[in-house]
VOTORSE-284189 format. One record per residue: residue in one letter; x, y, z of N, C-alpha, C, O in turn. Coordinates in Angstrom, 3 decimals, m for minus. Example, Ala and Ser with C-alpha at 12.3 -4.5 7.8 and 13.67 -1.06 7.14 Angstrom:
2
residu, nX, nY, nZ, caX, caY, caZ, cX, cY, cZ, oX, oY, oZ
a, 13.190, m5.690, 7.800, 12.300, m4.500, 7.800, 13.200, m3.300, 7.800, 14.236, m3.319, 8.465;
s, 12.850, m2.250, 7.080, 13.670, m1.060, 7.140, 12.900, 0.030, 7.870, 13.409, 1.138, 8.039;
END
This chain:
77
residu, nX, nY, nZ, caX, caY, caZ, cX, cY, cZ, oX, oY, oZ
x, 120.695, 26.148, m15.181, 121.048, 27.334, m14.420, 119.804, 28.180, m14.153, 119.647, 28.792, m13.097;
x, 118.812, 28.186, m15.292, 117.615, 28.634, m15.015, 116.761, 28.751, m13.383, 116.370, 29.526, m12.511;
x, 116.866, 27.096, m13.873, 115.994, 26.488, m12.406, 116.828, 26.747, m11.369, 116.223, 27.310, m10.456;
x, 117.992, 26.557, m11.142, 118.606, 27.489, m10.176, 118.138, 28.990, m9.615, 118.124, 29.361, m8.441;
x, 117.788, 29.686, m10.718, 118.041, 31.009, m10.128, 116.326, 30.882, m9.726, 115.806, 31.649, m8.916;
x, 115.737, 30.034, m10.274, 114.144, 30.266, m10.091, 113.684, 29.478, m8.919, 112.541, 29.528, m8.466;
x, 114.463, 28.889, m8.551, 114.303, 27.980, m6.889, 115.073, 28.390, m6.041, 114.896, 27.577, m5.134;
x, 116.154, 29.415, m5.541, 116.771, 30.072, m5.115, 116.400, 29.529, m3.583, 117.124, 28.624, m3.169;
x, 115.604, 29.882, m2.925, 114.882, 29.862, m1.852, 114.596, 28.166, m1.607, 114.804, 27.956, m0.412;
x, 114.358, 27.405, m2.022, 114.629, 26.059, m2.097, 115.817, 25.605, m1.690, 116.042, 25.009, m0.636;
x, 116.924, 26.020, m2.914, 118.006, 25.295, m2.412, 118.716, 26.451, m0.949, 119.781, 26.365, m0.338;
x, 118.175, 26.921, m0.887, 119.140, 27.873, 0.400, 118.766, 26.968, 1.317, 119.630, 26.261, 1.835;
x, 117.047, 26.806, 1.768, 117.100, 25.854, 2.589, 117.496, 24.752, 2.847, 117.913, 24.244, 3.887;
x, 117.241, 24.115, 1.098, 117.919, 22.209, 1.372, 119.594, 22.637, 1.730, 120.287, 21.622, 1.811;
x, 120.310, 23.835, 1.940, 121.735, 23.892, 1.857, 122.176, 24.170, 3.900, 122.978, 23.751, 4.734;
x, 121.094, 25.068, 3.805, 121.071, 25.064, 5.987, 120.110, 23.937, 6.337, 119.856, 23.752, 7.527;
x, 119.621, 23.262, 5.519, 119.271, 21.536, 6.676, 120.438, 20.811, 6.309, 120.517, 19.787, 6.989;
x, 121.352, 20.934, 5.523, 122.231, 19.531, 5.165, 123.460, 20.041, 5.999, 124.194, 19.342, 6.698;
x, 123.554, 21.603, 5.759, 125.150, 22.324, 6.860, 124.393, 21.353, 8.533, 125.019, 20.601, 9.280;
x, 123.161, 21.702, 8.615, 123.025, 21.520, 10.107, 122.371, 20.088, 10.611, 121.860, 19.882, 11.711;
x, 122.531, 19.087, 9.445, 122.108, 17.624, 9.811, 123.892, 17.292, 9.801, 124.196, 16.190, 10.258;
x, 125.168, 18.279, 9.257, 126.405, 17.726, 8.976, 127.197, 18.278, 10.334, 128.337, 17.880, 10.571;
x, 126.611, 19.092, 11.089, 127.148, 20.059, 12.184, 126.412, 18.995, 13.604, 126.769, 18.732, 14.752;
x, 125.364, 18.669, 12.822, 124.297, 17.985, 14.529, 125.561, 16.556, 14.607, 125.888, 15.935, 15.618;
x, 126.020, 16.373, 13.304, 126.473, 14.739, 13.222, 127.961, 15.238, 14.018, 128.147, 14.646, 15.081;
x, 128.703, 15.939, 13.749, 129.758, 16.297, 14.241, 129.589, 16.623, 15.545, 130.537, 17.013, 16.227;
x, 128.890, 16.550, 15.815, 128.977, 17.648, 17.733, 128.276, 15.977, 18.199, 128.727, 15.753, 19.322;
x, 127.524, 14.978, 17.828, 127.044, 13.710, 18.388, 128.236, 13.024, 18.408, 128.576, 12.317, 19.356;
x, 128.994, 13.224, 17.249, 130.251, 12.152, 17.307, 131.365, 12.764, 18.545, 132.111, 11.966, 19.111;
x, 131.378, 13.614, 18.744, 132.538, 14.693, 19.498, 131.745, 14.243, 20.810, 132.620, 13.824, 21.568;
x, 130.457, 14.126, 21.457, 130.503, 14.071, 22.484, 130.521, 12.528, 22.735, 131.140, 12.077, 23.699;
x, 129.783, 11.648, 21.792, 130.161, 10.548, 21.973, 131.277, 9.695, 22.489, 131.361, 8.629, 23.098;
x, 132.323, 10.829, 21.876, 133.359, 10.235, 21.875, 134.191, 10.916, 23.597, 135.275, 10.814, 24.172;
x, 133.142, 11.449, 23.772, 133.773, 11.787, 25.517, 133.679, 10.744, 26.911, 134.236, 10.878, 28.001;
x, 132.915, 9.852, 26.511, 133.076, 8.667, 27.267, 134.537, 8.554, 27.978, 135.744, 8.702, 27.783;
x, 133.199, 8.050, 29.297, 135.215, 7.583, 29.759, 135.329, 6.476, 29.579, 134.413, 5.668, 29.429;
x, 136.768, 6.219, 29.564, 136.955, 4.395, 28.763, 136.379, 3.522, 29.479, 136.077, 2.494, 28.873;
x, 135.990, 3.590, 31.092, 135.026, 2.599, 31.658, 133.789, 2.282, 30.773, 133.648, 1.279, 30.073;
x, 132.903, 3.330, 30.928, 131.407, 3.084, 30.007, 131.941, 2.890, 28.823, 131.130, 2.280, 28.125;
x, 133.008, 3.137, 28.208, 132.845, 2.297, 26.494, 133.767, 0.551, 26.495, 133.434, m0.249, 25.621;
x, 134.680, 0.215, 27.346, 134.918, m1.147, 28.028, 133.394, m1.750, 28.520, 133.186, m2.963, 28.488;
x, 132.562, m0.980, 28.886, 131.248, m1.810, 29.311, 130.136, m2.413, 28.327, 129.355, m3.347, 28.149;
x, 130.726, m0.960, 27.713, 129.372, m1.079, 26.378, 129.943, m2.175, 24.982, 129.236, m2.863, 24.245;
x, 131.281, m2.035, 24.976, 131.729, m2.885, 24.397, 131.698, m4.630, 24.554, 131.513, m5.427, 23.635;
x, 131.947, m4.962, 26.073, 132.015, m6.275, 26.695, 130.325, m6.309, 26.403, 130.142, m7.242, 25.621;
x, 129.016, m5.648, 26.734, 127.968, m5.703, 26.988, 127.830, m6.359, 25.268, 127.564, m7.560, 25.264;
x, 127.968, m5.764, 23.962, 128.095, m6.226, 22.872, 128.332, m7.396, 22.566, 127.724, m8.198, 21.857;
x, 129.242, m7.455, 23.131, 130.003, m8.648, 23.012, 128.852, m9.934, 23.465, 128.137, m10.570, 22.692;
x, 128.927, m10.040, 24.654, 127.957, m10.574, 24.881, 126.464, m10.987, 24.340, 125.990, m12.123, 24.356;
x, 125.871, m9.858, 23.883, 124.963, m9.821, 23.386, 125.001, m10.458, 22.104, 124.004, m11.049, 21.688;
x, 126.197, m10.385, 21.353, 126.040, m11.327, 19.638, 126.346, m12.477, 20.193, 125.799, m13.463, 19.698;
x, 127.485, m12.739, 21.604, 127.336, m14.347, 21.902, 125.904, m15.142, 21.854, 125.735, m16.226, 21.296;
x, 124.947, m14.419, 22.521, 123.719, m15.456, 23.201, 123.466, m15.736, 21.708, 123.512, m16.861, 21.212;
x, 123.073, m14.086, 20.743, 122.511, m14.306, 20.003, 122.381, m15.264, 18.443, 121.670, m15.533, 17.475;
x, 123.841, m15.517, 19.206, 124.746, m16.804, 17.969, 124.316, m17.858, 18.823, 123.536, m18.514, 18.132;
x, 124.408, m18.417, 20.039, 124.205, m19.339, 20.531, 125.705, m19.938, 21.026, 125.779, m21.149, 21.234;
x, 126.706, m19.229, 21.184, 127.805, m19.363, 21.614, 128.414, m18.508, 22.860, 129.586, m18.160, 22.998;
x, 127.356, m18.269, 23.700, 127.640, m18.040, 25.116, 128.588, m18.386, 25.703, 128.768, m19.261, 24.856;
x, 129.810, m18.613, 26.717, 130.089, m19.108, 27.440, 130.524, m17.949, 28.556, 130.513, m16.718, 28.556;
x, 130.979, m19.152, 29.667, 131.284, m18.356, 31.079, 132.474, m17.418, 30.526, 132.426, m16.281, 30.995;
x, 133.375, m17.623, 29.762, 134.105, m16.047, 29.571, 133.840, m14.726, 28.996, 134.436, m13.654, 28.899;
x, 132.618, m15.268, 28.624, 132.118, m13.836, 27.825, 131.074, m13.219, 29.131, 131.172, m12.034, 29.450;
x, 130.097, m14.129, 29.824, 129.615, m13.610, 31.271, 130.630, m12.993, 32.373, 130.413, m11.943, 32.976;
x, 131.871, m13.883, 32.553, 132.627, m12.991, 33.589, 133.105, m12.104, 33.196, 133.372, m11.295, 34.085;
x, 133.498, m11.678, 31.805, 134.201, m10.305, 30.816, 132.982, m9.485, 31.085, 133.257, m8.309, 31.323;
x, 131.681, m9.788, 31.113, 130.930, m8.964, 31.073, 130.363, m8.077, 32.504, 129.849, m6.958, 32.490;
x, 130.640, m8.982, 33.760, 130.644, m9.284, 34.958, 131.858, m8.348, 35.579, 131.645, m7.563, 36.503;
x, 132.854, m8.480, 35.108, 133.896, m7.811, 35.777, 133.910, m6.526, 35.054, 134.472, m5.674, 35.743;
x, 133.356, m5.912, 33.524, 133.487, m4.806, 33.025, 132.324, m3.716, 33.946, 132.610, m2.533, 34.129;
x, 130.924, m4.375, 34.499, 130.124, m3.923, 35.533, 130.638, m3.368, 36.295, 130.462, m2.152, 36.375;
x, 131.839, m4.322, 37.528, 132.147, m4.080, 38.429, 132.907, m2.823, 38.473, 132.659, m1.805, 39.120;
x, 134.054, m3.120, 37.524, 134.837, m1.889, 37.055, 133.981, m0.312, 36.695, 134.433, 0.810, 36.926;
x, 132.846, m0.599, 36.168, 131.659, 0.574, 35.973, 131.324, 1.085, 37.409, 131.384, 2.234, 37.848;
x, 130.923, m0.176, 38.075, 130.155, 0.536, 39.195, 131.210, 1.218, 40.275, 130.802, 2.119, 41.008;
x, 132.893, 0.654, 40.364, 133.972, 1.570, 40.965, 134.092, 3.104, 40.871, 134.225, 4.081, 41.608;
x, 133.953, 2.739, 39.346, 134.270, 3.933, 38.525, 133.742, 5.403, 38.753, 134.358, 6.469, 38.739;
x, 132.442, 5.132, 38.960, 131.067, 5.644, 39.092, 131.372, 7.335, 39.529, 130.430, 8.101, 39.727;
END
């Protein structure tokens, strides 16, 4: 309790960087989450894709899923 009262000024700060690294995370997730379901259908199919090649299990349904989630993007627009 000592060191408490004798670092005072320490922990105030480590206590407004952790409120405002826990406030920055909340307002990133909140806007994140404002997507419209086009760009997250894109970004999702785009994923998708991307662990295909990177497995080595590509095929044409994961290119036209990825192909038609574009198209739908670029309507959208």
């Amino acid at each position: 309790m000592q060191v408490a009262k004798n670092r005072k000024k320490e922990l105030i700060i480590g206590a407004l960087v952790t409120g405002t690294i826990t406030v920055g995370g909340v307002v990133y997730h909140k806007i994140k989450s404002r997507q419209p379901e086009v760009v997250q259908n894109y970004h999702a199919a785009l994923r998708d894709y991307i662990d295909d090649v990177r497995s080595g299990k590509l095929s044409m349904e994961s290119i036209n899923c990825l192909m038609d989630s574009l198209e739908e993007f670029k309507q959208n627009k």
